[in-house]
N, CA, C and O of each residue as an XYZ file, in Angstrom:
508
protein
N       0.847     -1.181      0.000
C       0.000      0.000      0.000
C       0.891      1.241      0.000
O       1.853      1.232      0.768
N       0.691      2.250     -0.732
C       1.164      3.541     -0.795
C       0.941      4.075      0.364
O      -0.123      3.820      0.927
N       2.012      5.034      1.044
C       2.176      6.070      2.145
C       1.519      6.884      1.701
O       1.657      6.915      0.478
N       0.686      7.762      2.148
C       0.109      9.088      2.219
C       0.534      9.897      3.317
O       0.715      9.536      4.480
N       0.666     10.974      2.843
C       0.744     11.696      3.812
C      -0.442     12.546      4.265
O      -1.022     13.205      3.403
N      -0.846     12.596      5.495
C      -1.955     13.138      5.483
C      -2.138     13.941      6.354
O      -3.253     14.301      6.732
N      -0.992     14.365      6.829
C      -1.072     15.682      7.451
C      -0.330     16.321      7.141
O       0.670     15.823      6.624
N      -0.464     18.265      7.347
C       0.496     19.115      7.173
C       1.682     19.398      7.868
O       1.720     18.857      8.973
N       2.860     20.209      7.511
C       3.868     20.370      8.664
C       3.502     20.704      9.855
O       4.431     20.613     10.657
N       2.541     21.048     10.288
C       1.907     21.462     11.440
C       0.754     20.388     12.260
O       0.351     20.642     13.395
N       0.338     19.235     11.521
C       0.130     18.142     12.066
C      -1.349     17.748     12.145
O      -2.014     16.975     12.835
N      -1.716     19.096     10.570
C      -3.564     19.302     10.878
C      -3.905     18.498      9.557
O      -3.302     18.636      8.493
N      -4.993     17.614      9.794
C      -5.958     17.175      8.787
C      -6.937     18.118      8.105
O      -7.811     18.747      8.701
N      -6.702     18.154      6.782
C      -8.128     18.945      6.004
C      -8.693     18.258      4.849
O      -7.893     17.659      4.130
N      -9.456     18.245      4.659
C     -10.562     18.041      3.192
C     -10.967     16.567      3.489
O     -11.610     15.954      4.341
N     -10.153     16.270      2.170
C      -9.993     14.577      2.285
C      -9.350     13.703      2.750
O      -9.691     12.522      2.816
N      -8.402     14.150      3.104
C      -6.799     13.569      4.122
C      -7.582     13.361      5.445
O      -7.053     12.756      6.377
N      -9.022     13.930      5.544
C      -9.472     13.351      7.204
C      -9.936     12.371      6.444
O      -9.099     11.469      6.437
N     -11.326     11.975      5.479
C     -11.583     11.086      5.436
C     -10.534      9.669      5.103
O     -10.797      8.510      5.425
N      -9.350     10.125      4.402
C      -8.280      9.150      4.193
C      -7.535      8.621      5.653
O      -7.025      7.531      5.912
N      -7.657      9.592      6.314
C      -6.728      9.592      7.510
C      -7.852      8.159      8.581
O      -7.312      7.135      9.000
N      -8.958      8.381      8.746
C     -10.052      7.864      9.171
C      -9.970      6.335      8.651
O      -9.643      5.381      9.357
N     -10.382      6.271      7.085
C      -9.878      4.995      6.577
C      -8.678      4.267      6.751
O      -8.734      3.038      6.796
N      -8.128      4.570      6.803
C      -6.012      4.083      6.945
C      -6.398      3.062      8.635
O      -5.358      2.492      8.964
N      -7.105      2.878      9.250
C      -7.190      2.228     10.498
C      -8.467      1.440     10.212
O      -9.428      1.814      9.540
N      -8.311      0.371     10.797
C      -9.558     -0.851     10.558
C     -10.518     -0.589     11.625
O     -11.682     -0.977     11.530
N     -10.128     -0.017     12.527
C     -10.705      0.366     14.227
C     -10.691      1.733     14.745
O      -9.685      2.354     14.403
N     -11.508      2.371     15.460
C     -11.428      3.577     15.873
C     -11.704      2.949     17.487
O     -12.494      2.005     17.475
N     -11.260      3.266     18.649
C     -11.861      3.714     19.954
C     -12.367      5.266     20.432
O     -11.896      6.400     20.338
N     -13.672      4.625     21.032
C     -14.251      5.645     21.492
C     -14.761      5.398     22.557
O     -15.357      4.334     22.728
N     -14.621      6.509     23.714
C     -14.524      6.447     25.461
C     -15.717      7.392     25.348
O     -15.601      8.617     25.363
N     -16.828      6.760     25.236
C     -18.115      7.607     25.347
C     -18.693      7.590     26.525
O     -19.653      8.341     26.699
N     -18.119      6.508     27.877
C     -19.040      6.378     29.152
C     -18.349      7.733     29.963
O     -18.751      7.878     31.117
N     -17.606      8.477     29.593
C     -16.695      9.503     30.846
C     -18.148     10.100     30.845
O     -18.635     10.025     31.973
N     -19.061     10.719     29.840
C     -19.908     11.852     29.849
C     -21.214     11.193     29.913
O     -22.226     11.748     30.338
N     -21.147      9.695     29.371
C     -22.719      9.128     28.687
C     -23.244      9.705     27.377
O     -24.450      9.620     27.143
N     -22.346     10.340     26.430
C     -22.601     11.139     25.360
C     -21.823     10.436     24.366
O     -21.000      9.562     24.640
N     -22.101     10.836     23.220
C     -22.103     10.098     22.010
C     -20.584     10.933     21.475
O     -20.587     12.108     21.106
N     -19.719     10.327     21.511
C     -18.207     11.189     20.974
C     -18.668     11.416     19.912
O     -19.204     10.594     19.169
N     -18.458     12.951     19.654
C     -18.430     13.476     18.194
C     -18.384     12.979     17.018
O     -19.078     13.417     16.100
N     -17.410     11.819     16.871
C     -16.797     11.261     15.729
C     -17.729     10.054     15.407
O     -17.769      9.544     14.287
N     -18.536      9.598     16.548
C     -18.793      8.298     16.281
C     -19.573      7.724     14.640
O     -19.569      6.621     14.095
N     -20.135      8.945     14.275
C     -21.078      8.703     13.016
C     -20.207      8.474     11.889
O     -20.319      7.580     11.050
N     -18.849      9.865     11.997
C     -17.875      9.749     10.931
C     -16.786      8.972     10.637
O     -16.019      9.128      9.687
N     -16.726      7.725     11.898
C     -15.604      6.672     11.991
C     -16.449      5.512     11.588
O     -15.937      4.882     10.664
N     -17.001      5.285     11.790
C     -18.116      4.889     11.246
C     -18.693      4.586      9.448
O     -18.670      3.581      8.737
N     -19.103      5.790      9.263
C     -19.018      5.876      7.990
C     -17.621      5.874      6.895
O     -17.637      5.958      5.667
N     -16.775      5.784      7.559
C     -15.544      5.920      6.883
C     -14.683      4.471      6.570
O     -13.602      4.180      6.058
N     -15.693      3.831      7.121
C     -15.282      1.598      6.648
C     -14.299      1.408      8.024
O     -13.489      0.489      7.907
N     -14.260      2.140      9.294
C     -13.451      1.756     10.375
C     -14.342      0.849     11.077
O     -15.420      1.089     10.533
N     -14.559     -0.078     11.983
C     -15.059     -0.866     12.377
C     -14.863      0.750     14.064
O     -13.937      1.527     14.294
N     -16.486      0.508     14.925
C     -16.026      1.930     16.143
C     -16.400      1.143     17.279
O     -17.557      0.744     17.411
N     -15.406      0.870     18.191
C     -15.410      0.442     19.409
C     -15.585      0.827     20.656
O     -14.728      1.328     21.383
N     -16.940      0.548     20.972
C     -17.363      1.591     21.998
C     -18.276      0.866     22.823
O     -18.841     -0.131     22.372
N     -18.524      1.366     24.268
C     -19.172      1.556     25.199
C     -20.896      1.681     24.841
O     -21.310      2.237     23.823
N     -21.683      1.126     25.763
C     -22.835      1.735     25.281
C     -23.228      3.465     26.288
O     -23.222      3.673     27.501
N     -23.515      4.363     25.164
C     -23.778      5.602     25.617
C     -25.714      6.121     25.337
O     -26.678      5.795     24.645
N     -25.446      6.811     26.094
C     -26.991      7.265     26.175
C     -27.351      7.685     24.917
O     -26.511      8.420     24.397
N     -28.674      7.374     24.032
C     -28.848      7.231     22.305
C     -27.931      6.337     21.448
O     -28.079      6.223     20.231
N     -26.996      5.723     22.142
C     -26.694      4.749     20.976
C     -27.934      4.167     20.231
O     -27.960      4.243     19.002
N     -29.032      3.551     20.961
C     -29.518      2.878     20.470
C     -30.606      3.361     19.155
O     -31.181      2.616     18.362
N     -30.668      5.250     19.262
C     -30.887      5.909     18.007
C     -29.947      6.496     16.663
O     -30.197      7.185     15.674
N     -28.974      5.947     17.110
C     -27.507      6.084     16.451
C     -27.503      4.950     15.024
O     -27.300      5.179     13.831
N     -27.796      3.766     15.707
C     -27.431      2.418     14.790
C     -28.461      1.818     15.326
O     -28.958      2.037     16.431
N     -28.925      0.702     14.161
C     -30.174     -0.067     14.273
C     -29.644     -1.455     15.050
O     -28.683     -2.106     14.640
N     -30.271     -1.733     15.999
C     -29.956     -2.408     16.525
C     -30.110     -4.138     16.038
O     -29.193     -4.943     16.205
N     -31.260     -4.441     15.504
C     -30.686     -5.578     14.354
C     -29.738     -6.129     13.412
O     -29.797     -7.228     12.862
N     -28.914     -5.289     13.301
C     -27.734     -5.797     12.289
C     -26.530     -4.876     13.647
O     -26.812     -3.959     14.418
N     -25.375     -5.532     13.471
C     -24.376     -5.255     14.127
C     -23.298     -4.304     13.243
O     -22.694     -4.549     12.198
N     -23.321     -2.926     14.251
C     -23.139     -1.625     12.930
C     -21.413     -1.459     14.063
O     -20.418     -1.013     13.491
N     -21.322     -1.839     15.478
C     -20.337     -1.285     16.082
C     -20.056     -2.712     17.017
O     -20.808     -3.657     17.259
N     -18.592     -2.428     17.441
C     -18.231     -3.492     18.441
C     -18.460     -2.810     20.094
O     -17.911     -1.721     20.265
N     -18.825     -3.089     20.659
C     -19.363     -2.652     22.249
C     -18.639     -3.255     23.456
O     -18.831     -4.457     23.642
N     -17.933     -2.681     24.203
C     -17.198     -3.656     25.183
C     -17.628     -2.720     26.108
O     -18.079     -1.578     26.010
N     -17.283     -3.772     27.406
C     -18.005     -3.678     29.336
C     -17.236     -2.182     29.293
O     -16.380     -1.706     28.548
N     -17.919     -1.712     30.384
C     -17.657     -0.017     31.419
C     -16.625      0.007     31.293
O     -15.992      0.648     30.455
N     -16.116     -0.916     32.365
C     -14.899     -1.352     32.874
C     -13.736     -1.324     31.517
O     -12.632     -0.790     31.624
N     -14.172     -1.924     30.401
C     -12.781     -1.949     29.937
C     -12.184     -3.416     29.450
O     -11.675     -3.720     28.371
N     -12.483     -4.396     30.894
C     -12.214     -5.414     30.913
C     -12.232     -6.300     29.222
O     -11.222     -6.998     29.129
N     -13.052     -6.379     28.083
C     -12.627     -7.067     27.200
C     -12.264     -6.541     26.300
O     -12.437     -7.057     25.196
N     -11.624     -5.318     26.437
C     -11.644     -4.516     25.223
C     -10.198     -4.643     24.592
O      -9.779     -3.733     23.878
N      -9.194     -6.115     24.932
C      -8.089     -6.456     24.207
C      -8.815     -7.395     23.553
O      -8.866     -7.114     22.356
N      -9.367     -8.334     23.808
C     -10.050     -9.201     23.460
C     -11.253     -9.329     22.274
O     -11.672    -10.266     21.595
N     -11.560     -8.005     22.375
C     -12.386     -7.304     21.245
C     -11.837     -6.729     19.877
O     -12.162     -6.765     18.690
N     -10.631     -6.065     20.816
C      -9.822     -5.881     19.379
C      -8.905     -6.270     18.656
O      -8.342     -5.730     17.704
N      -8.695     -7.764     19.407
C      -7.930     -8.847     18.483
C      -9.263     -9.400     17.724
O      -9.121     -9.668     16.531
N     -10.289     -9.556     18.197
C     -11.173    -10.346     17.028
C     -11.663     -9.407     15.949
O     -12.075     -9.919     14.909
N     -11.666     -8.003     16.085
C     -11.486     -7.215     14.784
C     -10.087     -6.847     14.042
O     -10.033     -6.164     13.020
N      -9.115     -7.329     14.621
C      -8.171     -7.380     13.994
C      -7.479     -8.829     13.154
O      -6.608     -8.826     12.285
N      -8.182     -9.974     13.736
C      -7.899    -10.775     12.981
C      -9.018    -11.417     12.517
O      -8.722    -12.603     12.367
N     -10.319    -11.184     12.175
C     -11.451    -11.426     11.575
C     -12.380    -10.384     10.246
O     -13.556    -10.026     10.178
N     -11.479    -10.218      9.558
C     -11.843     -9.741      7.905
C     -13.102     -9.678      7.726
O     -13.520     -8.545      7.489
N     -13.878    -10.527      7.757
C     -15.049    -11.348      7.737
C     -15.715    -10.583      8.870
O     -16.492     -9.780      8.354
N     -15.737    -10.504     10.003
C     -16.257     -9.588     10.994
C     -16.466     -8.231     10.854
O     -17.478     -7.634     11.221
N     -15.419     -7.711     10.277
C     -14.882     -6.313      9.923
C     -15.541     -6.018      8.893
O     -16.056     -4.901      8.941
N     -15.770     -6.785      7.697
C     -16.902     -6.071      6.740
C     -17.876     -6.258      7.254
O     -18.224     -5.285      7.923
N     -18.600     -7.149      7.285
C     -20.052     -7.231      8.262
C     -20.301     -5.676      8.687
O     -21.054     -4.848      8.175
N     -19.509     -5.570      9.678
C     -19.980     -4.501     10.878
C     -19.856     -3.365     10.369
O     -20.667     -2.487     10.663
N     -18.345     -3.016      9.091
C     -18.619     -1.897      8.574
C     -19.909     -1.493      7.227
O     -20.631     -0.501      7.133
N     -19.805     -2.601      6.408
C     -21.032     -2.814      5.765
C     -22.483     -2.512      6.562
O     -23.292     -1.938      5.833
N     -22.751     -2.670      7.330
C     -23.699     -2.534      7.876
C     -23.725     -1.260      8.220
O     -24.593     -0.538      7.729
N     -22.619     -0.653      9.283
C     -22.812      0.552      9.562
C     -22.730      1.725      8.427
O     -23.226      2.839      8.594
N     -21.976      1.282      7.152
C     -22.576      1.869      5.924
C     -23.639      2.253      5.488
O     -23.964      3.421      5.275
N     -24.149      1.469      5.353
C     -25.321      1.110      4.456
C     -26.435      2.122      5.673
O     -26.795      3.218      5.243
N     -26.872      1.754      6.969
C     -27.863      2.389      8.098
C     -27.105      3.565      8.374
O     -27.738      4.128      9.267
N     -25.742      4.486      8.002
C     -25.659      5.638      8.663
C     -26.504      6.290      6.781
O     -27.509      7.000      6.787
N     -25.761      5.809      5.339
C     -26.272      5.974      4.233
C     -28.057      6.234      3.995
O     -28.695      7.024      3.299
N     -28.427      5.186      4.910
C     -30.289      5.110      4.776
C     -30.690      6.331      6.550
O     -31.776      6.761      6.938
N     -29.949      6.423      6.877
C     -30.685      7.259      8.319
C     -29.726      8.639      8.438
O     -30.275      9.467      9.165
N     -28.637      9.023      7.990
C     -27.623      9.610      8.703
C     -27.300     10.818      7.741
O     -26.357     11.577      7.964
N     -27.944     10.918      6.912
C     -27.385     12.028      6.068
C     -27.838     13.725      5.696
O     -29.038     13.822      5.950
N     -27.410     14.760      5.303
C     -28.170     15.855      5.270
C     -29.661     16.024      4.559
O     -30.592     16.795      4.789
N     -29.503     15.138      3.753
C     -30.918     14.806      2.718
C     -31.574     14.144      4.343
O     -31.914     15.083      5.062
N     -31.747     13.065      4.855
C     -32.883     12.790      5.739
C     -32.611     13.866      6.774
O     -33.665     14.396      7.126
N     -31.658     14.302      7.305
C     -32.320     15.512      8.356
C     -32.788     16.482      7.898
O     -33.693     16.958      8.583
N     -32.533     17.039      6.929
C     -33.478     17.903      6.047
C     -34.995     17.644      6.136
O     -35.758     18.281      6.862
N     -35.438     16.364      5.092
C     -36.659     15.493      5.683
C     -37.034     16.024      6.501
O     -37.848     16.948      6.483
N     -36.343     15.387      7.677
C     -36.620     15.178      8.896
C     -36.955     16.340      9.611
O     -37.734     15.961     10.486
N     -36.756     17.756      9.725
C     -36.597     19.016      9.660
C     -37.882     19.346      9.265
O     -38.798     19.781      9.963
N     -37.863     19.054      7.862
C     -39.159     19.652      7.328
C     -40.530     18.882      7.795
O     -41.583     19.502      7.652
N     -40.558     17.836      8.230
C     -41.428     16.842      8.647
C     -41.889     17.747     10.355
O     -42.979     18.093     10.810
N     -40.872     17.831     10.742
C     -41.290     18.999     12.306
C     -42.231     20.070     12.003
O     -43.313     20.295     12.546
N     -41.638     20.715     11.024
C     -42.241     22.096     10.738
C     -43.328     21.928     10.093
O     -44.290     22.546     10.550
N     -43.514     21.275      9.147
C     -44.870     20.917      8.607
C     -45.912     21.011      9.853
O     -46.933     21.699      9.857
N     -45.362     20.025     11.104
C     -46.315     19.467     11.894
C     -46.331     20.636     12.767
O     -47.107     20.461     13.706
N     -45.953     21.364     12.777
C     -46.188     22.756     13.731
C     -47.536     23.784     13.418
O     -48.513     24.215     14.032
N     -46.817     23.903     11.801
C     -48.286     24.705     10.896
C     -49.630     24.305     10.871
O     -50.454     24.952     10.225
């Protein structure tokens, strides 16, 4: 695989070098129990074919559909979260699954076209 460079002399991501930068890792962690809030990134690590390893946080469960397996989830504690990320690191087969999936449901729920919708669907119901 070709090196990219994807940051500047100064060590900042812009344009597409984030979404490249994002892709270049099979896994993202995310420490969402400190607050019970949904880390910023989680939608865009996500959408970017990283498999996102996380905690369950308050609205996950409006985040990703819970029938198909969109994220890997490990205890409060911590406790399996080597264990979690050896089986996304050596299971290919796991790793599309979960990113496929979380593709496809952030693609059908997650985008400016449905909050738009979604937006206009409020306001309608106000008038």
């Amino acid at each position: 695989m070709k090196k990219v460079k994807l940051l500047d002399d100064k060590g900042r991501i812009y344009g597409n070098n984030y979404v490249k930068c994002l892709q270049s890792y099979v896994s993202h962690l995310s420490c969402s129990s400190l607050y019970d809030l949904c880390a910023g990134k989680t939608l865009e690590i996500a959408a970017s074919g990283s498999v996102l390893l996380t905690n369950t946080f308050a609205g996950i469960d409006r985040l990703f559909d819970t029938e198909k397996q969109c994220y890997m989830e490990y205890k409060p504690d911590g406790s399996d979260i080597v264990n979690i990320a050896r089986k996304v690191l050596n299971d290919r087969a796991l790793v599309k699954e979960i990113t496929s999936n979380a593709i496809e449901y952030i693609r059908d729920n997650h985008t400016y076209v449905h909050r738009i919708k979604e937006l206009l669907r409020i306001l309608e119901s106000l008038v």
